[in-house]
Steps between C-alpha positions, in 0.01 A plus 500: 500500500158500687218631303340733704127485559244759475543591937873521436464753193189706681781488863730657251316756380391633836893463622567697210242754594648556848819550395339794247309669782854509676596693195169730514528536860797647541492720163161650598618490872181280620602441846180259568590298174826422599442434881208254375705342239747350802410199723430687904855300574618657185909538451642718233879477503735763348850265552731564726282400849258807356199332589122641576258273619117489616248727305525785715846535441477479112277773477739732672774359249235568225454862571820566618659336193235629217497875653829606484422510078294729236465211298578104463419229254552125539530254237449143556618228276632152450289350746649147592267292693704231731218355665144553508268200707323459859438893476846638489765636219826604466616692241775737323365781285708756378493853545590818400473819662455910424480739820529874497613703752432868334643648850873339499480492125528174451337200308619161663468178216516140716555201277419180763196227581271402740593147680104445647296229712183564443159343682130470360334701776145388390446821310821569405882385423654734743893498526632303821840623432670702239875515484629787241821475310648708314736469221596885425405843573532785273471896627435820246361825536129596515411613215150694487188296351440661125151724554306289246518205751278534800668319793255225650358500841681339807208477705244252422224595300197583764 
């Protein structure tokens, strides 16, 4: 094993930190956060030939995707790092997934990872491509949120 130097653990880090404003993004339904976080060339591929590419695109997916819920949150884990050098990554991080839909009643549970090329952008690792994949899917009823928890914001704070 390679013993990693102090560049490879700080490239880490800010990989890691992309991947978490993915999370944050899409829970708090930042439309600029996510748009930024992808490469302009940018893929995001659901399986299946279900492909969006370019920027543009993506933030149509991003709205489109993130308004159709009252509430999401995104868990990242198990972040596997199969390459990081000469400004690009690939990794696997895990992931699992809440989203409410209070209007169908239904909560949808997604079990999967993120398969992602990432490139250091000069002030950021932004995502090249991101292939999800998921390994099971789980549906329930709504249930109400108990009135002692206040629901957070999915707009970004102002």
């Amino acid at each position: 094993m390679t013993r990693l130097t102090a560049a490879d653990l700080v490239a880490r880090a800010e990989i890691t930190d992309t991947l978490h404003a993915y999370s944050r993004g899409v829970d708090r339904r930042d439309i600029d956060l996510l748009a930024d976080l992808f490469t302009e060339d940018g893929t995001f591929d659901y399986g299946h030939g279900n492909v969006t590419t370019g920027r543009s695109a993506l933030r149509a997916l991003f709205e489109a995707a993130t308004g159709r819920y009252t509430a999401t949150s995104h868990h990242v884990s198990t972040v596997s790092f199969l390459h990081v050098g000469d400004g690009t990554a690939r990794t696997i991080a895990y992931v699992y997934a809440f989203h409410d839909n209070a209007e169908q009643d239904r909560h949808l549970h997604v079990w999967g990872c993120y398969e992602d090329e990432l490139v250091d952008d000069g002030d950021r690792w932004r995502i090249r491509a991101r292939k999800v994949r998921v390994a099971g899917t789980k549906s329930t009823g709504s249930e109400p949120l108990p009135e002692r928890f206040q629901r957070y914001d999915r707009q970004p704070p102002r």
